[in-house]
Legacy VTK file of the C-alpha trace (Angstrom):
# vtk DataFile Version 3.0
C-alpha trace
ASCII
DATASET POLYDATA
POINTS 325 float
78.917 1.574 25.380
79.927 -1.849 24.618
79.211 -4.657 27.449
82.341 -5.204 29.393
82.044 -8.663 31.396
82.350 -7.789 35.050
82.138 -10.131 38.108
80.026 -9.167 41.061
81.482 -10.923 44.619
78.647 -10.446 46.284
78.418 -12.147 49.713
75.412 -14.219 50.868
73.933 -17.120 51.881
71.696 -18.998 52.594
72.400 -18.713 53.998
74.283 -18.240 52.137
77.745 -16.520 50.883
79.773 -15.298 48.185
77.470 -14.552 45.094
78.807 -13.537 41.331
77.028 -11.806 39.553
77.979 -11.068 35.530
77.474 -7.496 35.127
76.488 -6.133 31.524
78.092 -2.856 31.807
80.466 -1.294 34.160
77.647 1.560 34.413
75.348 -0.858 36.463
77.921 -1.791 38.722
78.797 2.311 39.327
75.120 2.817 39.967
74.072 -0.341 42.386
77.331 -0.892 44.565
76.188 2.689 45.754
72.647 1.334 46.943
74.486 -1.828 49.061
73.250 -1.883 52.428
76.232 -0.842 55.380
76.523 -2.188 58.693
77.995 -0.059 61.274
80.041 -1.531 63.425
80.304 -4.488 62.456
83.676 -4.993 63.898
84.515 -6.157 67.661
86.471 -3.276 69.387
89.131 -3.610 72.594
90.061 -7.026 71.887
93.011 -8.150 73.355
96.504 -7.667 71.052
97.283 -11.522 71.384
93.743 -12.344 70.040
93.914 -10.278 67.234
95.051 -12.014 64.025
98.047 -10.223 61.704
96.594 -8.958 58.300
96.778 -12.421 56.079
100.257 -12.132 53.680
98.031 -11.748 50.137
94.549 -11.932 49.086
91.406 -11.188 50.921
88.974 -13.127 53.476
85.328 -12.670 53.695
82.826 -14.039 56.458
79.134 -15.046 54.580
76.301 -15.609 57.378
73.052 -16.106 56.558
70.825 -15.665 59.448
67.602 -17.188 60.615
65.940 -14.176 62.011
62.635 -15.370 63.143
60.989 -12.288 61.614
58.286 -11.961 59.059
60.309 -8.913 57.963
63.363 -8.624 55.614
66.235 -7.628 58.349
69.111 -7.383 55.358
69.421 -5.556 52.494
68.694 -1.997 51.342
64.768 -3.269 52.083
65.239 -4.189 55.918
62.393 -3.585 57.735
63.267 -5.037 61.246
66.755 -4.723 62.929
69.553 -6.953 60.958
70.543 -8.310 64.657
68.252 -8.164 67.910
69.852 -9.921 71.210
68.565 -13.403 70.983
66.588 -12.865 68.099
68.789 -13.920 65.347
71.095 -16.926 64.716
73.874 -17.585 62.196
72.352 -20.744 59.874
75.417 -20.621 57.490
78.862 -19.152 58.262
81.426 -18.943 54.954
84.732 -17.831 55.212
85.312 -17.034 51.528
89.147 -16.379 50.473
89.981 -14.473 47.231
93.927 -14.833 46.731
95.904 -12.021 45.852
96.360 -13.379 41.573
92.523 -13.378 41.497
93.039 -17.014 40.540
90.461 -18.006 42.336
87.520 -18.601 45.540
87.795 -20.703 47.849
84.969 -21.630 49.939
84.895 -23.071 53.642
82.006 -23.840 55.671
82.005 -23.573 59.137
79.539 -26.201 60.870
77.320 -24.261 62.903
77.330 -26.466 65.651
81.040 -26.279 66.205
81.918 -26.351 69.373
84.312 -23.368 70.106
85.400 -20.569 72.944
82.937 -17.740 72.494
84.423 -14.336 74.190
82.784 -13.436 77.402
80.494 -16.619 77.264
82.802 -20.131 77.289
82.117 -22.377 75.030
79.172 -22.758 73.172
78.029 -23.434 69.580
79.453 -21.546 67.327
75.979 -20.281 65.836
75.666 -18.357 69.322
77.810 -15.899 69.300
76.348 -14.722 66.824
72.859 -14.440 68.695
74.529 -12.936 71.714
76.697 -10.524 70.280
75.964 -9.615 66.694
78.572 -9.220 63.744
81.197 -8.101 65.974
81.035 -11.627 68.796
80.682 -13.574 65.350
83.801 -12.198 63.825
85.870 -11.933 67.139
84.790 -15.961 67.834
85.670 -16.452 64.120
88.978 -14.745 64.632
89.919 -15.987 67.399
88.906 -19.384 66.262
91.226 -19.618 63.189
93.324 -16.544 63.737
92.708 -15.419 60.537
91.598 -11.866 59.704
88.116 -11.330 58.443
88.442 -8.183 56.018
84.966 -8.069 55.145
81.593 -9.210 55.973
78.186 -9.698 54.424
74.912 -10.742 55.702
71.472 -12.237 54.035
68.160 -13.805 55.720
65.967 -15.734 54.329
63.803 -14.003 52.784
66.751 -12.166 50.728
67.954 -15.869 49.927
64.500 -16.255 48.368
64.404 -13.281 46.373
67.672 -13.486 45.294
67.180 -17.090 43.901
63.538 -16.504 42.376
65.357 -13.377 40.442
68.276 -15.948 38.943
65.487 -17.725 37.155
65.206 -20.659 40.260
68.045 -23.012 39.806
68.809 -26.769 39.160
69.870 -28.962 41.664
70.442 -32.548 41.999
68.312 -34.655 44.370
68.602 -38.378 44.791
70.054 -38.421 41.492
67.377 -36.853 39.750
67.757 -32.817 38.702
65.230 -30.754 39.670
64.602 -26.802 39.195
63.912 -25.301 42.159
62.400 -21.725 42.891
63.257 -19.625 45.835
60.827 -21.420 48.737
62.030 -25.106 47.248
65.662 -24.059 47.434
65.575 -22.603 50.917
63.997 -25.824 51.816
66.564 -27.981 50.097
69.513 -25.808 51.936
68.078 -26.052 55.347
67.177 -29.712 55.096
69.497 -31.858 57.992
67.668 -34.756 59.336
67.052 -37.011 56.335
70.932 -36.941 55.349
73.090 -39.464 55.763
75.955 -37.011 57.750
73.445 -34.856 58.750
74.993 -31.102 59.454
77.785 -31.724 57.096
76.089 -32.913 54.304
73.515 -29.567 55.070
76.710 -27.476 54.113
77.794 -28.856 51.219
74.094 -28.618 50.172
74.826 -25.003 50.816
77.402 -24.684 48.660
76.176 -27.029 45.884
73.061 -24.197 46.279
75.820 -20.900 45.762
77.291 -22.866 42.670
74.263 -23.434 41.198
73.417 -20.163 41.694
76.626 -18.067 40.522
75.983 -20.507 36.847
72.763 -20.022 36.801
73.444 -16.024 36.874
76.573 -15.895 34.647
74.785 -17.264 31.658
75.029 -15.331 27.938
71.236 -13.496 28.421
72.485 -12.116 32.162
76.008 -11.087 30.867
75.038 -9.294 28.251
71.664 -7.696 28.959
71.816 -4.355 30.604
67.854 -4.932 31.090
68.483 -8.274 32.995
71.764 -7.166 34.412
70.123 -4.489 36.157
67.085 -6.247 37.463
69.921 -9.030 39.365
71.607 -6.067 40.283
68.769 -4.561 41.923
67.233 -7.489 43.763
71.001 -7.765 44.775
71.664 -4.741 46.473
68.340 -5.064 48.223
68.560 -8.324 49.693
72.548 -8.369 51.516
73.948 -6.393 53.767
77.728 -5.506 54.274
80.181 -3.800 56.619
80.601 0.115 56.615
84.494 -0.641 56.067
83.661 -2.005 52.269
83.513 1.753 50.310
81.854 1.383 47.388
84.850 2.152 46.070
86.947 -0.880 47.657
83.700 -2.897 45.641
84.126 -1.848 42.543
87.873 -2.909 42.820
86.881 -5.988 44.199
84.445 -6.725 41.157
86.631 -5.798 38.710
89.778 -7.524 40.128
87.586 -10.720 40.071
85.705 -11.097 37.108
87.684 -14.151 35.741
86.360 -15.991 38.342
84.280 -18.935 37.590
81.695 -21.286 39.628
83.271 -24.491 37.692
86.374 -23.626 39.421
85.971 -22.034 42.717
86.588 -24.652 45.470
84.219 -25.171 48.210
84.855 -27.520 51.375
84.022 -27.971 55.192
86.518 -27.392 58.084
88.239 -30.240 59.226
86.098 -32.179 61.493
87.437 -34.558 64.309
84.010 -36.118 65.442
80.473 -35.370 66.685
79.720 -35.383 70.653
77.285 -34.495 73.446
78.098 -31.548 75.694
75.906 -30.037 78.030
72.704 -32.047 76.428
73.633 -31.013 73.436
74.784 -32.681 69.903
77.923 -30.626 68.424
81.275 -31.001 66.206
84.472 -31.037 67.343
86.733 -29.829 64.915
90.230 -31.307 63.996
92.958 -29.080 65.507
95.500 -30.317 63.717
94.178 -30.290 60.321
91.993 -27.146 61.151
95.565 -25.223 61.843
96.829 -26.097 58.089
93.808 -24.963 56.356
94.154 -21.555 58.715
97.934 -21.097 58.124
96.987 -21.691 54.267
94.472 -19.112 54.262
96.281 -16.550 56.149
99.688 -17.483 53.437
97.573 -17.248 50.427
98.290 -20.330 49.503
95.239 -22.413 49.287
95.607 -23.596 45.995
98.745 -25.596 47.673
96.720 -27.256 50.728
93.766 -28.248 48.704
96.743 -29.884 46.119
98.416 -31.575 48.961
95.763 -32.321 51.311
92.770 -34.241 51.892
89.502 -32.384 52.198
86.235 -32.661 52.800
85.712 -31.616 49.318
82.318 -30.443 47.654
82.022 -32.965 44.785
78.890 -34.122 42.210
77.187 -36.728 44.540
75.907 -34.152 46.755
72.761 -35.905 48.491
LINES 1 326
325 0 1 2 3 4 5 6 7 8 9 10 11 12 13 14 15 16 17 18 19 20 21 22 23 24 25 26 27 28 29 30 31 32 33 34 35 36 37 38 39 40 41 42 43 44 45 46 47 48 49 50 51 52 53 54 55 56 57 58 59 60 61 62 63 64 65 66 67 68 69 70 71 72 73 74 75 76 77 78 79 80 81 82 83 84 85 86 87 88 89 90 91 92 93 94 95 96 97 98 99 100 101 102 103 104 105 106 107 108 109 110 111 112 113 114 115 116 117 118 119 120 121 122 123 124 125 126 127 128 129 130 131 132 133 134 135 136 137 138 139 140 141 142 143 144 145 146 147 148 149 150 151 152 153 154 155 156 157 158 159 160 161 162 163 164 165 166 167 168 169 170 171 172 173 174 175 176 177 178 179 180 181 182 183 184 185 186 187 188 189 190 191 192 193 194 195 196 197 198 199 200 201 202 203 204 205 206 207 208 209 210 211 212 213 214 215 216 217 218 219 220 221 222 223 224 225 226 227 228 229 230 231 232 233 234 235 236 237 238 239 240 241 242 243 244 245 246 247 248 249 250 251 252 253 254 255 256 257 258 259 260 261 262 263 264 265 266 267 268 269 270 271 272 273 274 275 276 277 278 279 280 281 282 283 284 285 286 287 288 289 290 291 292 293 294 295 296 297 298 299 300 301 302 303 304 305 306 307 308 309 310 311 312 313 314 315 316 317 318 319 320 321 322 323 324
């Protein structure tokens, strides 16, 4: 069979995301979207009609978390070996919402600060990072929700041990630091993404490393050897499907569709920003972000209209750009 160039959107992070993988053949796509970890329900249940978002008017919206799960053992993946959320145990590091329009155009990427401030069901407010700690995938997704009233179709979760393998298996990848380039393998990387204290915005310069870390990695896996070696192909595949988990909603069927519908996706041009941000603050003792209401609600109505590739024309964003620190 000749290779056919296929696009796997397969959502990580860091924490991490939405990851791309080139496929070599549409036969290792059949086989390993079968071997993707489900969550069961993932989704919050009985919440209230007037908090539940309207399905968005095109395209679909993913949620990426990558957790911090205090665990010497793999909690995501098809290789878990521990619980992928424990009451307390676990808390969201990296939260993505990840919108692929309806034309396949494009990705666009926004990073939710983890210390946003927001109204967590059942618990007040609180940083956003907790609800994930106090109520799984489903208190995540409802907060998320109910946050930006847009609808998250899927989800897909990674630790950090996942992040790891998944990066050592891409070869490492290059990253700038301080203007110098540097390859980094999967225990330098993790470092480099969780790094906050030493940058000069602290938290929001942490995301954008983030994302500077998922477009390095989505090039770094779509070169000529991955895309066209079934032996390589597979091996990404593999390491893949054991490292992320996703919701029991996405059939491996709905993935395949989602791969194929994709693959002229590109890292060079997916977009990748932060939420609006008003300012920083101390509540309760504690140091969080206040997000911009205003400009928050365009980006939202955007996302939920499918037209993102209008806002980020006609607005200012916090923008992912080369000078990364």
């Amino acid at each position: 069979m000749s290779p056919k160039r296929v696009l796997l959107v397969a959502l990580a992070l860091l924490g991490i995301g939405i990851l791309m993988v080139g496929g070599a053949g549409w036969w290792a796509v059949e086989h390993y979207t079968g071997k993707v970890d489900r969550i069961p329900g993932a989704f919050p249940t009985h919440v209230p009609p007037a908090q539940q978002p309207a399905p968005s008017k095109g395209g679909q919206t993913f949620l990426l978390v990558g957790v911090d799960s205090r665990s010497d053992l793999p909690t995501t993946g098809r290789d878990a070996k521990a619980p992928s959320w424990t009451y307390g145990a676990q808390r969201s590091d990296t939260m993505m919402l990840v919108h692929l329009p309806a034309d396949h155009s494009n990705a666009y990427v926004v990073s939710l600060p983890r210390d946003s401030w927001v109204d967590i069901p059942g618990h007040g407010t609180a940083k956003l990072n907790a609800a994930f700690s106090w109520g799984g995938p489903p208190l995540l997704i409802d907060t998320v929700q109910r946050l930006t009233d847009v609808r998250v179709d899927h989800l897909a979760i990674i630790d950090w041990e996942g992040f790891k393998e998944l990066t050592d298996a891409v070869g490492g990848v290059d990253l700038r630091v301080d203007g110098t380039v540097r390859h980094m393998n999967g225990t330098e990387a993790l470092a480099y993404v969780r790094e906050r204290k030493n940058l000069p915005r602290g938290d929001f310069d942490r995301t954008h490393r983030q994302q500077n870390f998922l477009r390095a990695v989505l090039t770094r896996t779509m070169t000529t050897r991955n895309l066209t070696n079934p032996v390589r192909a597979a091996e990404l595949l593999d390491t893949l499907t054991a490292s992320i988990s996703v919701d029991d909603r996405l059939s491996d069927a709905d993935l395949r569709e989602l791969l194929w519908d994709n693959r002229s996706v590109r890292p060079g041009g997916m977009v990748f920003m932060n939420a609006p941000i008003a300012r920083t603050a101390m509540i309760k003792g504690q140091s969080v972000v206040l997000l911009d209401r205003g400009r928050s609600d365009a980006l939202w109505a955007a996302m939920r209209n499918d037209t993102l590739a209008a806002y980020v024309a006609g607005h200012r964003t916090d923008r992912l750009g080369s000078g990364t620190p």
